[in-house]
Each structure stands twice: as structure tokens, then as C-alpha cells.
C-alpha angles and dihedrals in degrees: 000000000000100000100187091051111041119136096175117099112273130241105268085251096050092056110132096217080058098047093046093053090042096047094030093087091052094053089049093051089049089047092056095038093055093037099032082156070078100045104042135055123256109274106258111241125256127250113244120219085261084063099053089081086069092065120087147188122248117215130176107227104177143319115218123242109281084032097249092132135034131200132235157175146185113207122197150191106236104005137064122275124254132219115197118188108205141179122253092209095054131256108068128069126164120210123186124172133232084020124117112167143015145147136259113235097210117306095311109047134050128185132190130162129234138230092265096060100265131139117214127184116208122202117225111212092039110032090232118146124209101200116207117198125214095015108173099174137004147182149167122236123246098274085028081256086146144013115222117195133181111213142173114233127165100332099325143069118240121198103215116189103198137176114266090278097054095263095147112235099178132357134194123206118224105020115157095190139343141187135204122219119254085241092057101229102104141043119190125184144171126243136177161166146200086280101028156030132182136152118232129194125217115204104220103211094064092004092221118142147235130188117242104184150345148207139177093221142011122035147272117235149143106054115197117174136207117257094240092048095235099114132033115200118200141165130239113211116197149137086289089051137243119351125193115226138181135187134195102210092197095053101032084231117144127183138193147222135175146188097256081068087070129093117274097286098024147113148163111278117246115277094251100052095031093095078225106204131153111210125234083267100054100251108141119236110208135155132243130186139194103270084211109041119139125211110243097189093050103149086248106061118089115256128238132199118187120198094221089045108129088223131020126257093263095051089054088044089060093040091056087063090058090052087050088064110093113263116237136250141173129226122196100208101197087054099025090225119159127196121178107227104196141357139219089271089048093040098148116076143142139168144261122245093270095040092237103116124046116205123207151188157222139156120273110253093212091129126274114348128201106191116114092230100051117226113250136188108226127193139202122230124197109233084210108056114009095243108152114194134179100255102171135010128203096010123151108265094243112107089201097068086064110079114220122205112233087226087055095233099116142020119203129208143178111240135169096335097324148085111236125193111210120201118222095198101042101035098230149125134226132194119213112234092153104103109058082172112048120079111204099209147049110235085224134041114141089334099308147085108271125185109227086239136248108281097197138277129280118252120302077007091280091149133024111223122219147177135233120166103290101002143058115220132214106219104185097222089210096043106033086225127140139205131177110235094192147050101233098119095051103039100037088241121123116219130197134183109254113220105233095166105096112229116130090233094240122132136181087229139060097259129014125197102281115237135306123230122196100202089183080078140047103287112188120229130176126244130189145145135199085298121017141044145192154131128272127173126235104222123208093263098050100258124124132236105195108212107186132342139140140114094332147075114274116185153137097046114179114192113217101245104236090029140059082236106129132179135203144133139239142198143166124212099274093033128078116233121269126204109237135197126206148166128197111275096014133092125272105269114209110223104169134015110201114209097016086162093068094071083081087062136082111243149191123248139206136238138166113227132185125233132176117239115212087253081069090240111135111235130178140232138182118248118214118199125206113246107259095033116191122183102212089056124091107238124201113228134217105199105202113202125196105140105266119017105152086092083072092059093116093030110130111215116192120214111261137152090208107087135155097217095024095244130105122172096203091062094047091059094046078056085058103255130126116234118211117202100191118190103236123209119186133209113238115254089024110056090154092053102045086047096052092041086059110044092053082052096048090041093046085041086058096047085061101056103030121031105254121167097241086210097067106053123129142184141219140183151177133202107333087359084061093052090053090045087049089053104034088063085064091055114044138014091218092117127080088193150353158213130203118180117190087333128160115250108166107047107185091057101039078056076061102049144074137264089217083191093081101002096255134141108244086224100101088051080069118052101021108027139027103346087057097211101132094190123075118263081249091051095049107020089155096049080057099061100029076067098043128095101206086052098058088027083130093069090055114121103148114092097244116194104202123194134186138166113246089226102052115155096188103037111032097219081231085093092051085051100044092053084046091056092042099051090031080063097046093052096247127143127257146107131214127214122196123193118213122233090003121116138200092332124010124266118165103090096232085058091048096054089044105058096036081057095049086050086044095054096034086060103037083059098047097039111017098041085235118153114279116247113240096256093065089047094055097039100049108026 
């Protein structure tokens, strides 16, 4: 049949109409395969370096009490902050400029403070705003009634107690300081003048006032109240030096205490360094110090390092410091008692919930020790009677590590594999045997055995909380039994208690009670897996009530005081964080979208991926795509090593020339790189090799999923992360170039060197944490230099640029030097940058720039072909 002329009428499946509509979609797919400029959309353009400054930080400041307004501010890096004041429910939002933090008075007032010193009160409802000029200190009361403010005016400071929108209501002429009780109902101050000084208290609910106490000469300062508002303790500074007062403002009566009162040598610690508190019973905390104490360590004195010392110069040196704090004491003002609570060899100490008993702390005295966190004996004093008794032997000298109950009944601590619960009351230890499942530590954490942590106590300390891998744990301190309070074991979530209370978790002392959960009411925990996070909320009968979660990074939650409003913002790897509102049983609410402006821009993307490791142990890394990206194009790729990173899937990273380590993932794929972030396990005895061994597995993993020229791959690296840069380049030729920032280079002699930050040798770094040697540099010296890159520098290829910072605490930039010299000798390239005054990461801005710009060109040359900048030139030809 003639196909092209037939006149006859056509099969029914040899219609045209029905040939056209069955191959027209193949004629459209082959249309857009072979013209994809038609089938995709125009690539977005990418933002230029003049372009980064655009690009801000969102923080959460604060959300008033019923949760109505929140709170926020964008930070950036050459441009004021700026603090924006927005309604939960929608419809309002506040933005003032050169502003970065304030406080709500109540839920109709807000009030922050500028750049130029002055204080300005904003009014919720109207968007008014009262200024006040000068202002030195301010502060709502409790219930946000008034707002009191210390300002500087003509040539004098005025106290000015206003209403909640800066209406002044009284005002006092001369004050040098003030305080507010935490009740709200007072306000005492001190004023003076060339012939005279007193404090005075207003009572806030007539302001009238009433003298407190006077003096012909010296001054009255540093008010600390008691919680419960009913004493105020204060000092008195003159020519006789400090006195110790407190005043009952219900009962007018003020007592006294001086100096004269202290042992021979002694005196009462200046205001400013005495850690003044007064306890819920009404006991007084102060500090004292020696009058005739000599500094040993004075940079004078000729050192001396004794080779049966039990710590190293340094580590004394540092310890010196501690003995220089004042020691504490407590003064019981009705009875005038005094009891002296610690000494300079016992300098740590903190407090149990009640504040009855003080524990201290001093080294071990058990011959020279090598741990980088020295062992210490610590010891309980009873605030009561004086009585000082021996309470642990051989414990790490870290008071955080020792979990105090906010009722003050128990302290909890991690021992020789176990958690233990101590009784205050009754003077004993328990062990916890309760939980045959749960382990309490991770076999690896920088190289080391680290317990999951203590998560709080349950109200009136009826339960210790604590942590295994996925799940917290109840442990009844009476009973010794135990509950699970998650699901984490059976659903592969973590989960983790979330601190709502408030508090900023800083203390004047060396420990606080840890925090307090009510589970008779909603308590919040976090959940997350390998890729996804969220909050959820533990109701009183056990069940769950999820509030938001999902393939992001969900984080910094604050729940309103008197609501169940809660803020907090998310954000994935290729999406700005947005501040978001909820309550329980509603939907997430966006309030604020940081960074709208970078939806016109091409941009990068994140994925985990999974690698083997020759081990055969399967690992993960995240995967960082270049914005654009286009699958038939060869990309270049930057692979960035610090032990484990897939925790930073969901991480955003805005653009920024400004960075600490000169490095940001988010500009090198707007450069169009990918960025591979691999997690990294190490064999114990050869940290260098494993390292090496895995990042060529996680890099050759990579090639085979995204098209990466495999000749224009490159590595960096910082801190450890340098070190294992250092090394990797003797191993493989994998890398067309590389970057190493305040890395080791020469191993045997860094295990014989100082970590000038806290005075340690850096030897038990390295048998027992994160160097994972577990012999003795003089039991495996080979073991030491097979790790160690200035000891295989002949087998570098790989153009390395290495940078320090010529003040580095924690890295002496010898060892930089010292890799420079080795491969300089050897005829390799490389060049080394040193930064002057900066330390173990660099912090002056030009620097920063400087060095992200030098990264930036080192690897534009290797791996993009680009012209080389004059100082490579200069420094390789």
C-alpha cells in the first residue's frame, strides 16, 4: 500500500489523528532532550562577593509573656544589626535599625537600647516610642509594673521609675546603682556625694522612701538580693576598708559585718570579684582573700620544672590563678556567726540545691599526673555548722560533670563505669544497677569514652534523668528503680530533654542545680534521626504530641512564660532560617523569612550519602551540590575533614567573606564546587592512616554518583582536620590541591609539647583521647612517625597552602613551620601564611577576608584553571 497517497478511509488504528496524539509525546520528549535551553528554566544567576554583605544571621532575642510578640534580630557582617519586634498572631512587625536586644514589659511594652547609648520603649499596640537619653542600666520589674532606668543626664545620674511605656512616675537625683527585688515591690539604691554616702529603698507600690544606711565617707555598691525578695545583701567600700551589710526590708533591720570579723590576714574580697549571694535561708556568701599573698608565677620569677612535679609548670601556673580567686564564706547575719567554706588550695566550689551544703575542691595529690583533666578530691561543708568532710577521691576536676538536684536533697556522678546518687541527708552513695539496657557512653568521641550526659531531675528531685544513645531515663533516687520515658530505641529517633525554663545557664560558681521537669505537665524533648529533626512534647500520661519535625533543622525553640506559645526557627542546607510560631495541637505558623532575597539566586543543595570504608563498615557524608547544578557538566570538588559532619546536613551557611577558618561551604558551591563533608572512624594506634584510608573511600564513593573531574579534586583542613590534611597528601595523589589551617605536622614532637590554652601536655591527647594511640610515644615510636606527615614529607605531591596564626594557644605555629621547612627542602610546593596576633582560628575581620580570599584563589588555580594571583606565582614557580 502506498502509504503517503492513499485516498481510501484508514483502519481505525492507522488514523492519523490517532498516530499524531499517540507519537506526539514522543516528539515532544525528543524536542526538549535535544533543546533542554526549552525544557528547563533559565539558570538563576549567581550572587558575586559584592553581593555576600547582603546575607544576614537570624537570631531569636526574646517572646513576651502570653506569647503575643517575639523578638528578633539579623546580624550582619558589614552592616548594623537589626532588631525587629513582631506579632505571633500575624499582621504587626516592628523593625528598628542598629538595635540587637531588649526586653518585653509585660505584653504591651518593649524596650531595647542603640548603638548610641539610648534606651527607647516601644508601645505595642501604637508603635509609639518614649527615648530616653543617657541611659547607663535598666530593668523591668517583676510583672513588668514599672520600668526603672539609670541614666546620665547634665553632670549627674537620675534614677527614673517609670510605667511600662517610659511615662516617669518618680526620679532621684545622684544615684550611683540600684536593684529591684525579684518580687517586684522595692527598689533600693545608693547615692552620694564629697561628705557623704547612704542607700535608700522605694517601696513601689506608694514610692515613698526610707534610708537604709549611711556613711560619712566611701561608698555603697553591689546589691544582690535574696530569691524570695525578703533580704537584700550589699558592701560598703572606705578608707577601713570593705564592710558586709544586710537589710530586711519587711522589718527595717540592718546588720553589719567587717573586715575586723575575718581571720588574722585576711579581708573581704573586693565587691567585684566576692560572688556576693545570700541563700534561701538568709545566710549571706561573700568572698575573702589573703591581704599578703605573693604571686609565685609572676613572669619574673625564674621557672622551675621538676621532674617529680605532679603537674607541669604551666598547669600550676594556671592553677595559681584559681588560688588568687577569693575564697567563700558565709555569714549568718541574726546570730553573726562566720564560717569560712573553702580555701586557696581548695579554690573550686559550688553549692547544693538548698544551698546548705558547699563543695569543694583540690588536686589529688597521687604523683605526676598526665590527663588532660587532672583528678581532684573534693569535699562538702555544712553552711550550719562548719563541719568539712572528705566527700570523693580521684574525680575529674570538672564540677560539671557532678549533677546537682534543684531541692537540694542528691547529687549524682558518673564513677568507674557507673552513675552513682549521693544523699545529702543521709550521707550515702548509690550505685545505679537499674537499667540492664541502657549503655551510658559512646565507645568514641574524640577518641575517647564519653558518658551521653545527665539531662535533669524530676520535680522536688523525685527522679534522676538520664541519657543513653536514643533514649532519657527516669532512675527513682528512694526506690533504685528505673523507667524509660522515650521511644528512641524502638523507633531510631534520639531523643533529648529541652531546657524551657529560662534561665541563661550561668552561674557565679563552678556548678549550679541542674534543671527541674514537671512531668504532670507537657515537658518538651528533641527528636531527631540521621536526617531530620524536631520537637515533640511528653504529655502527663506518657503519650506524645509531635510539633514540628521533618528533613530540616529545627532549633532554638522558647516557650512564652504564662502560654503553650513557642518560637523557633528552621532551615535546610539550600534554605535561610525562618522564624516560626506554634501552639500544641496547631500547625507551625512562619513569621519571618531571613534572607527572602536569595530565592532570585541559584543556589547549592545537601544530601547524606553513604560510603564503605575498607574496613567494610558502611559511613556517611554529606554531599554539597554547586548551585546550578547541571548533570551533564564536570564539577571540580573541595572535600572538608574534621572527624564526624553529617550532623551539619541541614546546616544553612550564608555566604560571607568573613570566616574564622577561611572556609564556607555555601560560597564554594556558588563557585560552582561540590563540597563533601565525609564522616571519618579511625582505627585505634594509626589515626593518620584511617583517615587517609577513608577519605579516599568517601572521595572515590562520590565520583561514582556526581560527575566530578577526578582531576580536580582538592582538601582542607583545620585543627585536627589540618593534621589529617598534612598527613593524607603523603598518602595519595588523589588531590590536586590542598589546604592545612593550624594543623600538626611533626607527631612525635607535638606528643612532647604544651597546650599552652589550659597548661597541659599534649601527651594524654594522645594515648587516651582524640589521637587514639593508646601506647606511649616510647612504647610505639614507630607507630608515631608512621602517623606523622613531616616523617613520610618525601611522598608529598599535592601543592599543599598552609596558614597559622602566630599566637596559637592550642597549635604552636612551630609545627606549621616546621611542615613548611620539611617540604621547602624537599622541593615541594607550598606556601605558608601566618597571621600575626591571631590565635588558633582567626578572628580580626581583615584577616578573615584575607585569608577566605587566598583559599579561594589557591583553589580557583589547582582545580578551576583560573589565573593564578601573584602571590602564587611568586610563592611556587
Amino acid at each position: 500500500m502506498d502509504w503517503l497517497n492513499h485516498n481510501g478511509p484508514w483502519p481505525s488504528w492507522l488514523c492519523p489523528t490517532v498516530i499524531a496524539s499517540a507519537l506526539l509525546p514522543v516528539f515532544i520528549f525528543f524536542w526538549l532532550v535535544t533543546c533542554p535551553a526549552y525544557g528547563q528554566d533559565k539558570p538563576k544567576p549567581i550572587p558575586s562577593e559584592s553581593d555576600y554583605a547582603r546575607w544576614g544571621t537570624l537570631y531569636i532575642d526574646k517572646i513576651s509573656p502570653d506569647g503575643s510578640w517575639v523578638s528578633h534580630v539579623m546580624r550582619y557582617d558589614a552592616a548594623p544589626d537589626t532588631l525587629f519586634v513582631t506579632r505571633t498572631s500575624g499582621g504587626k512587625q516592628y523593625k528598628f535599625a542598629s538595635a540587637a536586644s531588649g526586653a518585653f514589659g509585660g505584653n504591651s511594652s518593649f524596650v531595647f537600647q542603640d548603638r548610641s547609648g539610648s534606651l527607647s520603649v516601644l508601645d505595642l499596640s501604637t508603635g509609639q516610642v518614649v527615648t530616653i537619653a543617657g541611659a547607663m542600666d535598666w530593668a523591668y520589674t517583676s510583672g513588668a509594673k514599672h520600668l526603672v532606668v539609670l541614666a546620665h543626664q547634665g553632670e549627674q545620674n537620675i534614677l527614673t521609675i517609670c510605667d511600662v511605656f517610659g511615662k516617669e512616675q518618680k526620679s532621684v537625683p545622684g544615684v550611683s546603682s540600684f536593684s529591684i527585688d525579684p518580687r517586684g515591690h522595692h527598689v533600693i539604691y545608693a547615692s552620694g556625694s564629697a561628705t557623704a554616702s547612704c542607700v535608700e529603698i522605694i517601696s513601689l507600690d506608694d514610692f515613698t522612701t526610707k534610708t537604709v544606711a549611711t556613711a560619712a565617707a566611701g561608698t555603697f555598691e553591689h546589691f544582690k538580693w535574696q530569691d524570695n525578695g525578703k533580704v537584700v545583701a550589699f558592701f560598703h567600700s572606705g578608707m577601713g576598708g570593705t564592710g558586709l551589710c544586710s537589710f530586711m526590708p519587711s522589718t527595717g533591720q540592718l546588720s553589719r559585718f567587717d573586715s575586723l570579723s575575718l581571720p588574722p590576714g585576711t579581708r573581704i574580697a573586693a565587691p567585684v570579684s566576692s560572688r556576693l549571694t545570700v541563700t534561701p535561708d538568709g545566710r549571706v556568701l561573700f568572698g575573702i582573700e589573703e591581704i599578703d599573698r605573693s604571686d609565685p608565677y609572676s613572669p619574673n620569677v625564674v621557672q622551675l620544672w621538676n621532674g617529680n612535679d605532679e603537674f607541669i609548670y604551666p598547669e600550676r601556673k594556671i592553677e595559681g590563678v584559681w588560688a588568687a580567686v577569693p575564697s567563700m564564706a558565709v555569714w549568718d547575719p541574726p546570730s553573726g556567726r562566720f564560717i569560712r567554706l573553702n580555701t586557696p588550695q581548695r579554690p573550686r566550689i559550688f553549692f547544693n540545691g538548698n544551698m546548705r551544703y558547699a563543695i569543694s575542691c583540690s588536686l589529688s595529690h597521687i604523683g605526676p599526673q598526665y590527663t588532660m583533666t587532672p583528678l581532684a578530691d573534693y569535699f562538702i561543708t555544712d553552711l550550719r555548722t562548719g563541719k568539712t568532710v572528705l566527700w570523693l577521691s580521684k574525680m575529674p576536676l570538672d564540677p560539671r560533670q557532678i549533677s546537682i538536684s534543684p531541692a537540694g536533697k542528691y547529687a549524682a556522678y558518673y564513677h568507674d563505669g557507673s552513675y552513682w546518687i549521693y544523699s545529702f541527708a543521709a550521707g550515702k552513695h548509690q550505685r545505679v544497677t537499674c537499667c540492664p539496657r541502657a549503655a551510658w557512653y559512646a565507645e568514641d568521641i574524640l577518641g575517647s569514652r564519653e558518658i551521653y550526659g545527665i539531662g535533669g531531675w524530676a520535680s522536688n528531685d523525685s527522679a534522676l534523668l538520664l541519657y543513653d544513645e536514643t533514649d532519657v531515663w527516669s532512675i527513682d533516687p528512694v526506690a533504685m528503680t528505673a523507667s524509660c520515658l522515650s521511644e528512641g530505641y524502638a523507633s531510631g529517633h534520639t531523643y533529648r530533654l529541652v531546657d524551657e525554663t529560662g534561665h541563661d545557664g550561668e552561674t557565679l560558681f563552678e556548678s549550679r542545680p541542674d534543671t527541674e521537669y514537671d512531668f504532670e505537665k507537657p515537658v518538651l524533648f528533641s527528636y531527631r534521626t540521621a536526617t531530620t529533626t524536631g520537637y515533640t512534647l511528653r504529655l502527663s500520661g506518657g503519650k506524645w504530641q509531635p510539633l514540628d519535625f521533618g528533613k530540616m533543622l529545627v532549633s532554638g525553640i522558647k516557650k512564652a512564660p504564662q502560654s503553650q506559645v513557642r518560637v523557633y526557627t528552621t532551615q535546610r542546607y539550600d534554605r535561610p532560617p525562618d522564624l516560626r510560631c506554634i501552639v500544641p495541637g496547631g500547625d507551625p505558623v512562619i513569621l519571618f523569612k531571613s534572607n527572602a532575597f536569595q530565592d532570585k539566586y541559584g543556589w547549592g543543595r545537601a544530601e547524606l550519602i553513604n560510603y564503605t570504608m575498607p574496613s567494610g563498615k558502611l559511613a556517611k557524608a554529606v554531599l554539597c551540590y554547586p548551585a546550578n547544578y547541571d548533570i551533564n557538566k564536570k564539577y571540580p570538588m573541595v572535600v572538608s575533614i574534621y572527624e564526624k559532619q553529617s550532623q551539619y546536613l541541614h546546616n544553612y551557611s550564608a555566604p560571607s567573606l568573613q570566616n574564622t577558618i577561611g572556609f564556607n561551604r555555601a560560597a564554594f558551591n556558588l563557585n560552582g564546587y561540590f563540597v563533601l563533608l565525609p564522616d571519618l572512624e579511625y582505627e585505634r594506634n594509626d589515626p593518620g592512616v584511617s583517615a587517609a584510608q577513608n577519605v579516599v573511600a568517601a572521595t572515590r564513593a562520590a565520583l561514582q554518583m556526581v560527575p566530578v573531574d577526578p582531576a580536580r579534586i582538592g582538601l582542607i583542613g583545620h585543627s585536627f582536620g589540618g593534621y589529617e590534611a598534612n598527613f593524607i597528601i603523603t598518602q595519595t595523589n588523589l588531590f590536586a590541591a590542598a589546604v592545612s589551617g593550624a594543623g600538626i605536622a611533626d607527631v612525635p614532637a607535638h606528643y612532647l609539647s604544651v597546650s599552652w590554652s589550659f597548661g597541659h601536655p599534649e601527651i594524654d591527647r594522645y594515648e587516651n583521647q582524640q589521637w587514639r594511640m593508646d601506647k606511649s610515644l616510647f612504647d610505639d615510636r614507630q607507630a608515631y612517625e608512621r602517623n606523622s606527615p613531616v616523617h613520610t614529607a618525601e611522598k608529598v605531591t599535592t601543592p599543599l597552602l598552609i596558614w597559622t596564626g602566630q599566637d596559637d594557644p592550642q597549635v604552636h605555629w612551630h609545627q606549621s613551620i616546621a611542615y613548611h621547612l620539611a617540604l621547602r627542602r624537599l622541593g615541594k610546593k607550598n606556601i605558608m601564611v601566618v597571621y600575626p596576633k591571631e590565635g588558633h582560628a582567626i578572628a580580626k575581620p581583615d584577616y578573615q577576608r584575607d585569608l577566605t580570599r587566598r583559599i579561594r584563589e589557591w583553589f580557583g588555580y589547582y582545580l578551576k584553571g583560573e589565573e593564578p594571583a601573584e602571590w602564587i606565582t611568586d610563592g611556587i614557580k
